[in-house]
Phi, psi and omega in degrees: 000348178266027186270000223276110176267090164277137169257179175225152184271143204298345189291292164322313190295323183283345164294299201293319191276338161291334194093014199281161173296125317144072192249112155318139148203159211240187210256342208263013143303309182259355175278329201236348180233357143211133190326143156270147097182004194283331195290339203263358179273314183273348158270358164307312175312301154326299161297329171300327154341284178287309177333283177342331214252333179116039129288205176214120144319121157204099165293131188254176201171151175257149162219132195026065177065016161232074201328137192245110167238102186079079158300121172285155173284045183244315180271345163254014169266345188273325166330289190301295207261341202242143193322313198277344173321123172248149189290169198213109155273186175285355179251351177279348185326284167288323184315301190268352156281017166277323186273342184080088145267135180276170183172159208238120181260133163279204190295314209284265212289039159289282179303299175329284170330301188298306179324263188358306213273007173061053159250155178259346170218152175216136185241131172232205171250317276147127156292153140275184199188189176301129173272171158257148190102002189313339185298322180277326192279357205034055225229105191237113166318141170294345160336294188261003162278319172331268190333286198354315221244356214269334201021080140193171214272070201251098165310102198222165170243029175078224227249158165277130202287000182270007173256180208235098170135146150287271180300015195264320208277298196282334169262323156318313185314286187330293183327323202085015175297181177217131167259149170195084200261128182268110190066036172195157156234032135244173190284129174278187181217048176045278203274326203247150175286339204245154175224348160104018210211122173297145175258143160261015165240125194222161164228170204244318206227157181284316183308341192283290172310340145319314203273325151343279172339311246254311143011248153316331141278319153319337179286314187061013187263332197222152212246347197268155207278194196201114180247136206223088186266106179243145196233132189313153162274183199294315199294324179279359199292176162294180171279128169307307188325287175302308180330316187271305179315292176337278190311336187259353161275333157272004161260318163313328187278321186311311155340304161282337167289337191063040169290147171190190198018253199280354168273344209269349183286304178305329186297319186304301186310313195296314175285301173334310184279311189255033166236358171261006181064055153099331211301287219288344143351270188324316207260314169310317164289334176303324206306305192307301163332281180312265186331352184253336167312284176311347140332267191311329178278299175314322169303334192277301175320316186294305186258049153261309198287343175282000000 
């Protein structure tokens, strides 16, 4: 994880030599996961979000073959508009700083990158995860071997509910992963506050998750990430109702399409936004908002307790 050649954005660099609290968020929300011309307004928003908390933002990110930890706003409107933005998991990573590619880090290679660059919390909206039929698909996000693999803190609203999971949980599990659900014990299900699945962790305060944190490095025992499930409240959620209808018609078309691997997830998002009228939108940015606050709140706690 230290192979990593990052430059930093001036902001982050005066963060990291100072110690200031520090929140990772990644690029491929706004190049591949939310519509323009709205994606390059809510990730500013985002990042002001964490400023607010008494944080520093760095949106991570490639711009000609060069990872970037704290994209200026010049390199995050060329993200936000432009065609050629490639999606960047953690094994495409080199491949496309060989080629000078611009590119967008997921959930996978976010976290690897931040690990490096020694930020310590990172907020995103959704996990990836086990898809379902993944028993015929073998078709598993890069995601949870990443955590596996990864040491840092990842603020999430759980797993995205078009994934199947109860096994998404049961491979966290295997993996070594640590659940923490903040101020609930259950899981959430991204759109739904509830995903219908117990947590055996709750923390009440972001200082209760510092002191985790805080832990977990004294211990020196575990190399694996601390996923933080904060869940939309009951008033914000999508409607459960429409959420099922939506989701069990969009798996028939995908079905009926032979959609499958690196489409189904985009395909699923995509249907979801224009058969809920916007709705599941609406509910993807409050989510990234919160999680990216709750982020931001945990960090600050986190370098009081260092």
């Amino acid at each position: 994880m230290n192979g990593f050649e990052i430059s930093y954005g001036p902001e982050v660099a005066a963060a990291r030599t100072a110690g200031a609290p520090i929140v990772a968020l990644e690029s491929t929300i706004i190049s591949h996961g939310l519509p323009r011309p709205d994606n390059l307004a809510i990730a500013r928003q985002i990042e002001e979000t964490v400023r607010a908390q008494g944080a520093v933002p760095a949106t991570i990110g490639m711009i000609g073959g060069r990872l970037v930890a704290g994209l200026d706003d010049e390199q995050l409107t060329h993200l936000a508009t432009s065609d050629d933005v490639v999606k960047l998991s953690v094994r495409d990573l080199a491949i496309a700083a060989a080629s000078g590619a611009d590119g967008a880090t997921t959930v996978a290679s976010t976290s690897a990158v931040a690990a490096a660059a020694g930020i310590g919390v990172f907020a995103t909206g959704g996990l990836g995860g086990v898809h379902r039929l993944a028993s015929e698909s073998f078709d598993e996000s890069a995601d949870l071997v990443t955590l596996a693999r990864t040491p840092i803190c990842v603020v999430s609203a759980g797993v995205k509910s078009i994934l199947d999971v109860g096994a998404t949980l049961e491979r966290l599990e295997t993996l070594g992963v640590g659940v923490l659900g903040y101020q609930t014990k259950r899981f959430p299900g991204f759109y739904l506050t509830d995903s219908g699945f117990a947590l055996d962790w709750s923390a009440d305060s972001p200082e209760q998750i510092a002191r985790v944190l805080h832990a977990r490095t004294a211990q020196q025992a575990s190399q694996s990430a601390l996923v933080v499930a904060n869940p939309l409240p009951v008033d914000q959620q999508l409607d459960p109702k429409l959420h099922d209808q939506v989701l069990a018609e969009a798996l028939h078309e995908m079905k009926l399409h032979n959609i499958s691997g690196k489409g189904v997830t985009p395909f699923l998002l995509a249907y979801f936004h224009e058969h809920t009228l916007g709705a599941s939108l609406d509910v993807n940015v409050r989510i990234i908002l919160r999680n990216a606050e709750l982020a931001a709140r945990i960090a600050v706690a986190a370098a009081a307790v260092r």
